[in-house]
C-alpha positions as CSV (number, residue, x, y, z in Angstrom):
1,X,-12.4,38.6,-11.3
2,X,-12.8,39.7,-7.7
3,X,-15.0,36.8,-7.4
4,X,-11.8,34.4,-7.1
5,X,-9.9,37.1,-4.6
6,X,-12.7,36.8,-1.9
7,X,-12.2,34.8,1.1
8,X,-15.4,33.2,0.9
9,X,-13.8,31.3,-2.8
10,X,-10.6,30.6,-1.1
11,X,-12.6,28.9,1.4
12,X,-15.0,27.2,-0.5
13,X,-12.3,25.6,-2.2
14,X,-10.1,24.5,0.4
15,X,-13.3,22.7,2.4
16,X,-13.9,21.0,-1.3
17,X,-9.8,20.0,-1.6
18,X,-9.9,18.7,2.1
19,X,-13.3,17.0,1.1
20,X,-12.1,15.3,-1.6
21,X,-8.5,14.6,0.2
22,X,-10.2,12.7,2.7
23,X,-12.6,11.2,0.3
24,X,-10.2,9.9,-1.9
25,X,-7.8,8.7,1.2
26,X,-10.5,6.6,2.4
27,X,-11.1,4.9,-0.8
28,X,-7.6,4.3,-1.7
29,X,-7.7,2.5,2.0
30,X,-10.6,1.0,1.1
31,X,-9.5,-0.9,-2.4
32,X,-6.6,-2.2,-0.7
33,X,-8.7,-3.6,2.0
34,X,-11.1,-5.1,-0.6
35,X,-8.0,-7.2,-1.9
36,X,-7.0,-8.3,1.5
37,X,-10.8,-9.5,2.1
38,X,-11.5,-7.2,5.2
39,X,-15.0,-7.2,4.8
40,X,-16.6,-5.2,7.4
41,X,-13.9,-2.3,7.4
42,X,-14.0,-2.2,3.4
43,X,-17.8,-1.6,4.5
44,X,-17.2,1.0,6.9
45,X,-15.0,3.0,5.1
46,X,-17.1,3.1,2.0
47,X,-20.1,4.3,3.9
48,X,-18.1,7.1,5.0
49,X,-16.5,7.8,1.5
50,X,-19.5,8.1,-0.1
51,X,-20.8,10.4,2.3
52,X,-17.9,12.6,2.3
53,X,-17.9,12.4,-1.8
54,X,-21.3,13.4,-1.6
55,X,-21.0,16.3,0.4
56,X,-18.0,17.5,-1.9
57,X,-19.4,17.2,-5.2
58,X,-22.7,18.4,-3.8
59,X,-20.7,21.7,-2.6
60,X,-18.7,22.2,-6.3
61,X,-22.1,21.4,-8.0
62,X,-23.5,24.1,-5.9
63,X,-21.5,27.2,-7.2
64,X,-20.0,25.8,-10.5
65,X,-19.1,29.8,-11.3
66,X,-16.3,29.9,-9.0
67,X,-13.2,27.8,-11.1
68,X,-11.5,27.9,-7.4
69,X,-13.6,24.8,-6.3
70,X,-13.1,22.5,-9.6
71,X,-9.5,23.4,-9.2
72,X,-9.8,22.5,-5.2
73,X,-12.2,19.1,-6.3
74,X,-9.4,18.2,-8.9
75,X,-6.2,18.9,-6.8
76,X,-7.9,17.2,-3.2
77,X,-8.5,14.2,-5.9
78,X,-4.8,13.8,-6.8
79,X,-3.8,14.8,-3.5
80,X,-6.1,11.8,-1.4
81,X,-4.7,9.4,-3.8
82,X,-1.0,10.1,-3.0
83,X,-1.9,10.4,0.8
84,X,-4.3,7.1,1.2
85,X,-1.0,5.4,-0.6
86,X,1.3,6.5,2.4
87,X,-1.0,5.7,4.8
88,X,-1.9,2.1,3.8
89,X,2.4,2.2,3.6
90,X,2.3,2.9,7.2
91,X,-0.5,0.6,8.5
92,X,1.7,-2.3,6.6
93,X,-1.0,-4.4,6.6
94,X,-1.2,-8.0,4.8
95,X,1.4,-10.6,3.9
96,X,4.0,-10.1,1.1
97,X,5.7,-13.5,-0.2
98,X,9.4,-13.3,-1.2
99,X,11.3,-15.3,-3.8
100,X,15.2,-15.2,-3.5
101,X,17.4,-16.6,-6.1
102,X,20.8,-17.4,-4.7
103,X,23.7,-18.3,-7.1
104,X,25.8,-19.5,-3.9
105,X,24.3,-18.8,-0.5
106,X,20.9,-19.3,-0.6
107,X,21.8,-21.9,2.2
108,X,23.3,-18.9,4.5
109,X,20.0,-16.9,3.6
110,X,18.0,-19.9,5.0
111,X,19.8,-20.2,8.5
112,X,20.2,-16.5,8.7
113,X,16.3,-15.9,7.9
114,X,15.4,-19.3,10.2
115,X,17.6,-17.6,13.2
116,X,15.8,-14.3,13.1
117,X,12.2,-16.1,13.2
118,X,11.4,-16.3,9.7
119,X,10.1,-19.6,7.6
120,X,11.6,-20.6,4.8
121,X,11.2,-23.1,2.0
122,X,14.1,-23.6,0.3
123,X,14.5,-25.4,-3.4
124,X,17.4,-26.0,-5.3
125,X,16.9,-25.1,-9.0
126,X,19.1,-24.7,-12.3
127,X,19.4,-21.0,-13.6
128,X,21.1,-19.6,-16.6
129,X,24.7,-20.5,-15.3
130,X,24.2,-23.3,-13.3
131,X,22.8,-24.5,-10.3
132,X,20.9,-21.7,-7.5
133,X,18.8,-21.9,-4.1
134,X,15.4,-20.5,-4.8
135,X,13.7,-19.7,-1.5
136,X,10.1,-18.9,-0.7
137,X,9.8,-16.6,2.7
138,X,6.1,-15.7,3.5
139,X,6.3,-12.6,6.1
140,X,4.1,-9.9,7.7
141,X,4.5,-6.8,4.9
142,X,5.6,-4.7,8.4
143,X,8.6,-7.1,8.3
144,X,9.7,-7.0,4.4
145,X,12.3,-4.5,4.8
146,X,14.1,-6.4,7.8
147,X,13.9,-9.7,5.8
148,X,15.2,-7.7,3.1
149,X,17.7,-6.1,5.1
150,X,18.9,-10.1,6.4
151,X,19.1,-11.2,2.8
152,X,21.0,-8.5,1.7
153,X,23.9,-8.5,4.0
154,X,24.4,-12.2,3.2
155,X,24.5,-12.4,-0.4
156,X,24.4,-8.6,-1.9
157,X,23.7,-10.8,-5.3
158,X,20.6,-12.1,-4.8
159,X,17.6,-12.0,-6.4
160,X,14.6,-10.8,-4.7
161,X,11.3,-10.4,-5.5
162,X,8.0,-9.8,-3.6
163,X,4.1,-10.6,-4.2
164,X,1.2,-9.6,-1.9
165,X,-0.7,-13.0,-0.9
166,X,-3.5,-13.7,0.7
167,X,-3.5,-16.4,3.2
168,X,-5.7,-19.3,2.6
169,X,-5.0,-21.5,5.5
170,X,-2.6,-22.5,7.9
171,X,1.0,-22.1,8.0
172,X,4.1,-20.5,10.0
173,X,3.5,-16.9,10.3
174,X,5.9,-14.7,12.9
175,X,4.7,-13.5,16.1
């Protein structure tokens, strides 16, 4: 039991969950920049995930009597998930595609999106109750919650949805 009170456990453990934190970070980053076709970081950050996963599991391996470290392992897992997530939030990297459906003022969308800098492709379509405005916005993901934000205040109603793309060629995209 004293084994788990020393400092030398707590240690051990915490270098394995800030291991694994960073390990798992990294690779979170890195999947999202294999779908966005960034081949050379993608490459970068997987050499160094590997070598920090192999330093981690190498160190929990090492002294498998002290339950501190699986714990740490396990917990710096979870933990570099939830972290790589915020940070790839933050970077806001890639392109997001928006589809509004406007009942009624999918026309004041347009000029309202148009006027702040934004393309738009606008089509009129028939719903379940008549006759809408679906528009097609292609924006910087760093922008989505402004365009959001645009469509919003001028139809509260609409219908909004979002899709990460990958751009193939050519095209308007915002400065």
């Amino acid at each position: 039991m004293e084994v788990f009170l020393s400092p030398e456990a707590w240690l051990s453990a915490l270098t394995i969950f800030s291991l694994r934190l960073a390990d798992m970070s990294l690779d979170t980053i890195r999947v999202l920049f294999v779908v966005r076709g960034r081949k050379g970081l993608v490459w970068v950050l997987g050499a160094i995930q590997s070598l920090v996963f192999v330093i981690a599991i190498t160190r929990v391996l090492a002294n498998l009597n002290n339950p501190l470290n699986i714990i740490g392992y396990a917990f710096g897992f979870a933990t570099g998930n939830f972290i790589g997530m915020m940070i790839e939030e933050r970077l806001a990297i890639g392109h997001i595609h928006l589809t509004v459906i406007s009942s009624s003022r999918g026309a004041a969308i347009s000029d309202k999106l148009r006027a702040d800098g934004f393309a738009v492709t606008e089509i009129p379509a028939r719903g379940k109750n008549g006759m809408v405005s679906v528009l097609h916005c292609d924006v910087f993901r760093k922008d989505v919650d402004r365009v959001e934000m645009l469509i919003l205040e001028t139809d509260p109603e609409a219908f909004v949805t979002a899709e990460d793309v990958r751009p193939v060629r050519r095209g308007f995209w915002r400065a």
